[in-house]
C-alpha positions as CSV (number, residue, x, y, z in Angstrom):
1,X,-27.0,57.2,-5.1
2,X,-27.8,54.3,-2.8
3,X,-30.2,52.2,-1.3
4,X,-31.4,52.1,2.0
5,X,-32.6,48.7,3.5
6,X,-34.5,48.5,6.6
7,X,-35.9,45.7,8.2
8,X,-38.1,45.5,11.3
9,X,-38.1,42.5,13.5
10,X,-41.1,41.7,16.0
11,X,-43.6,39.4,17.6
12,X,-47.2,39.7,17.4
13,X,-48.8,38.4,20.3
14,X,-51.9,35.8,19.1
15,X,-54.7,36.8,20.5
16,X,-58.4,34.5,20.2
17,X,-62.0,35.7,21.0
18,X,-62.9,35.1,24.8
19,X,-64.9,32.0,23.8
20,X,-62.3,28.6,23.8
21,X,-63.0,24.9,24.3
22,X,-59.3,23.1,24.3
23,X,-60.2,19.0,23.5
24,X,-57.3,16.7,25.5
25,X,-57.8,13.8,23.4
26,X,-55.0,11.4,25.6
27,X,-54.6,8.2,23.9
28,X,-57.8,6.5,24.4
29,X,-58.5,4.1,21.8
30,X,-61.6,6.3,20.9
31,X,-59.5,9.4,20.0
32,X,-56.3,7.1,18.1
33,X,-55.7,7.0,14.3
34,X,-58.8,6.6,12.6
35,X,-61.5,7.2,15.5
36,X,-59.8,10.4,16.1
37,X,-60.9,11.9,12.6
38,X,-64.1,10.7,13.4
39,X,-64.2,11.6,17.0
40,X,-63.2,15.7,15.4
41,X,-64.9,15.5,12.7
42,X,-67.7,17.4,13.7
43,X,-65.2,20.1,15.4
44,X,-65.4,22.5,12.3
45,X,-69.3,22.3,12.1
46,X,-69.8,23.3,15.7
47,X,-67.4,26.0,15.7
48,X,-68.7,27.5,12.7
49,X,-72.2,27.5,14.0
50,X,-71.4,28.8,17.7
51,X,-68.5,30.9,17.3
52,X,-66.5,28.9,19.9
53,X,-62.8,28.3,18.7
54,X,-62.3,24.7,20.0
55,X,-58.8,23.5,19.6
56,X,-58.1,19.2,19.6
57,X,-54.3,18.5,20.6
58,X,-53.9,15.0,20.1
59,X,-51.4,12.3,19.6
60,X,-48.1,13.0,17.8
61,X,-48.6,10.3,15.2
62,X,-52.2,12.1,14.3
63,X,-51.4,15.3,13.8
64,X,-50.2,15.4,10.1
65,X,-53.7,13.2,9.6
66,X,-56.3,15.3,11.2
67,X,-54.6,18.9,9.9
68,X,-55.0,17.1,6.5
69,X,-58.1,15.3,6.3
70,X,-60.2,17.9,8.9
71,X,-58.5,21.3,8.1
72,X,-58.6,22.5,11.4
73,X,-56.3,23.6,14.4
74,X,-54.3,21.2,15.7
75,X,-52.0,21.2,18.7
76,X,-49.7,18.9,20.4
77,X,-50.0,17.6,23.6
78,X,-46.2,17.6,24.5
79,X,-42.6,18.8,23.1
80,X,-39.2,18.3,24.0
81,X,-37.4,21.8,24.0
82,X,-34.5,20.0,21.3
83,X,-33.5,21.2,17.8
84,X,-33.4,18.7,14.8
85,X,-30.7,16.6,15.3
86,X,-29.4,13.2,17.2
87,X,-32.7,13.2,19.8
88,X,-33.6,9.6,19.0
89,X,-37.1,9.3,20.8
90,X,-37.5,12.5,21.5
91,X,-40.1,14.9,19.9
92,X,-39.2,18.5,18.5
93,X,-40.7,21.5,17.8
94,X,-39.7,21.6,14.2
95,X,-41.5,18.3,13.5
96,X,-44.2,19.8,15.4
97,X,-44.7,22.2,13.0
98,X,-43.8,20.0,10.4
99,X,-46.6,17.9,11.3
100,X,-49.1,20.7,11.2
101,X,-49.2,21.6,14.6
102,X,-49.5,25.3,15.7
103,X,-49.0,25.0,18.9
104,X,-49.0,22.7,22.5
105,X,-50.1,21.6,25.7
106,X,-47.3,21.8,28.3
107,X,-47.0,20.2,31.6
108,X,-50.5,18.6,31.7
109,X,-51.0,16.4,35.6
110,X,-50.2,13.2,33.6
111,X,-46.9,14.6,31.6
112,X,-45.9,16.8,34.3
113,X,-41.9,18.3,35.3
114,X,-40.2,20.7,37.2
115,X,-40.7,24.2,36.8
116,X,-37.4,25.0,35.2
117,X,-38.3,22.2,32.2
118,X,-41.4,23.9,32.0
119,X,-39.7,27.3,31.2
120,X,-37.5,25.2,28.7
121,X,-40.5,24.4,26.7
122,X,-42.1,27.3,26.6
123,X,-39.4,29.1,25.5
124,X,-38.5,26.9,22.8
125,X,-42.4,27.0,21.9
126,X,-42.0,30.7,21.5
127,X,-38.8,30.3,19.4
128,X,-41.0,28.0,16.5
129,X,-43.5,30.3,17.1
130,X,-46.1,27.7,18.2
131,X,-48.8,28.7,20.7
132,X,-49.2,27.1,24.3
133,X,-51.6,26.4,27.3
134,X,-49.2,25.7,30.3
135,X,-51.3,23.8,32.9
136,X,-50.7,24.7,36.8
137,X,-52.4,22.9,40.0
138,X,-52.3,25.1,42.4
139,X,-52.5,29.3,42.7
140,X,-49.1,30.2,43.1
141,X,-48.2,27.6,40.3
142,X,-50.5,29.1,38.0
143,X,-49.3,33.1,38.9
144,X,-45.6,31.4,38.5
145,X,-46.0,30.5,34.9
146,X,-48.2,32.9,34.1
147,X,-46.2,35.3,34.5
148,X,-43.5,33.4,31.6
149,X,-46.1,34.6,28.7
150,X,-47.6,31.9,27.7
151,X,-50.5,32.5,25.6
152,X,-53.1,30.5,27.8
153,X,-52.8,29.3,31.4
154,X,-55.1,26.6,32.5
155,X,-55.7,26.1,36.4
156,X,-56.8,22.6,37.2
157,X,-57.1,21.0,40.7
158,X,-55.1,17.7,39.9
159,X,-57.5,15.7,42.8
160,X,-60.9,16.3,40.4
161,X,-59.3,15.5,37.2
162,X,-61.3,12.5,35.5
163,X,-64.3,13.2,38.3
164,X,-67.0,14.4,36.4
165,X,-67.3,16.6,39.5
166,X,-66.5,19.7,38.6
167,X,-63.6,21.7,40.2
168,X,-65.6,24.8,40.0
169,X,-67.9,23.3,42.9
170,X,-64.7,24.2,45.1
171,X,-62.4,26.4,43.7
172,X,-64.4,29.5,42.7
173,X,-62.9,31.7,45.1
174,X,-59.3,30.7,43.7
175,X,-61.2,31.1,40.2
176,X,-62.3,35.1,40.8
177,X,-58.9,35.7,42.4
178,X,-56.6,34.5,39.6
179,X,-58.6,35.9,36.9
180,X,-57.4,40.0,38.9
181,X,-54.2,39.2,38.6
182,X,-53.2,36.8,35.6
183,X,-52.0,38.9,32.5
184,X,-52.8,36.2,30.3
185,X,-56.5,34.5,29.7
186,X,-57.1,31.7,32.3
187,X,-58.5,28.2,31.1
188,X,-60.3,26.0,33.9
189,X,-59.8,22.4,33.9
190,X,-60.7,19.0,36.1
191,X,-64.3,17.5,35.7
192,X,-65.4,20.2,33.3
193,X,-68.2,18.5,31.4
194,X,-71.4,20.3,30.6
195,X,-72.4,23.1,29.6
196,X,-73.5,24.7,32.8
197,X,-70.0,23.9,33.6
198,X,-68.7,26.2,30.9
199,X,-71.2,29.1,31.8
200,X,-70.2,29.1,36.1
201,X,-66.8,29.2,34.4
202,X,-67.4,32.7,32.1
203,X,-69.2,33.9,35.0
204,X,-66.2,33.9,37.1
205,X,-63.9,35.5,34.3
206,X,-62.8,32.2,32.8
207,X,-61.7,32.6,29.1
208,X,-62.7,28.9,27.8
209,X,-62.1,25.4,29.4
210,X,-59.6,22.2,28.3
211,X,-61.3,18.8,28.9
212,X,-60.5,15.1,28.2
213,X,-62.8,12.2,28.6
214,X,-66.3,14.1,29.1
215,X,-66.1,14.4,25.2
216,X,-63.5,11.8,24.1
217,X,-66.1,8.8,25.8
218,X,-69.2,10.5,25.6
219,X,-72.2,8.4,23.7
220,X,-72.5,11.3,21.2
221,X,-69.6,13.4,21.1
222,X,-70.8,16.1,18.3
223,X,-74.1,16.4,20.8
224,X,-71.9,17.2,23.8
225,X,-69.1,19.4,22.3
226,X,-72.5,21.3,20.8
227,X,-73.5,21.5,25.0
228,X,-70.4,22.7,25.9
229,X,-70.1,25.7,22.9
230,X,-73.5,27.0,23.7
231,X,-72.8,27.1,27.3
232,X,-71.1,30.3,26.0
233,X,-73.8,32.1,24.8
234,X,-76.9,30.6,26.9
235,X,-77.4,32.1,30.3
């Protein structure tokens, strides 16, 4: 008589509804320590209520804090693809996690590397299994590192970033192409700020949009993160 052990080893891909607001919160002062759990405190609320997943990735030092005090999804907005170790200065994916993070920006227009760094991190992200949006600037870019798996790609045309002119006022035919070919659900960045923003971006096959300062500075941030998740579901 004996006993038979299997085990079965795989990876579930995570998959989100089609509705996604990803909130770059930089390091202004108004998104640091202390105004950041004030800044996101109303994330939770508006989620609930518009059934928009909206995902903050903020500073290293304030992720253990706002997973803790807000119970909501935090990523990161960088990692080094290093193991625990001698990496004095460097930031790892097991302190990531650690932290509370589940997942991670990579290669954002004001962090960004070369494609083979890129590929680093994101394979390393896969290995902790922590999600990722890998940001691209141009088409090719975009079909290049789409094609790696991540689990969202965000196209952003680096010369409207910060605008408050929105990138879709140029790049819709770039938009409706990318969105036949990608495999993996595109995110539209660069002067994305309203909510009339969000709903030219669904219409063109978008899947959600990552923004920085048009909710980190605005005058009532729970009033225009409300804008942007009903731009999902007002026509």
């Amino acid at each position: 008589m004996f006993t038979l052990s299997i085990t079965f080893s795989y990876q579930i891909k995570i998959c989100y509804n089609s509705k996604m607001i990803f909130l770059s919160l930089k390091t202004y002062k108004e998104s640091t320590g202390e105004a950041a759990i004030r800044l996101l405190s109303c994330v939770k609320k508006v989620s609930k209520e518009t059934g928009v997943k909206i995902i903050p990735a903020v500073q290293p030092t304030d992720i253990y804090r706002v997973k803790k005090e807000l119970r909501i999804e935090v990523w990161a907005q960088h990692m080094d693809p290093i193991e625990p170790g001698k990496n004095m200065g460097w930031l790892s994916p097991y302190a990531l996690k650690e932290a509370g993070a589940s997942g991670l920006v990579i290669n954002h227009s004001e962090h960004k590397m070369d494609n083979a760094h890129v590929k680093k991190i994101l394979d390393k992200a896969k290995e902790y299994g922590l999600k990722s949006v890998i940001c691209g600037f141009d088409v090719e870019m975009v079909k290049t590192f789409d094609s790696w798996g991540p689990d969202f790609i965000s196209y952003e045309r680096e010369d409207m970033i910060g605008t408050g002119i929105s990138m879709l006022t140029k790049e819709k035919e770039n938009i409706k192409y990318l969105v036949s070919v990608l495999k993996n659900p595109l995110i539209i960045g660069a002067g994305i700020s309203t909510g009339e923003d969000i709903r030219q971006a669904i219409k063109l096959g978008a899947k959600g949009a990552i923004l920085a300062s048009g909710f980190v500075l605005a005058k009532d941030p729970e009033a225009k993160l409300r804008e942007l998740a009903e731009g999902f579901i007002k026509k």
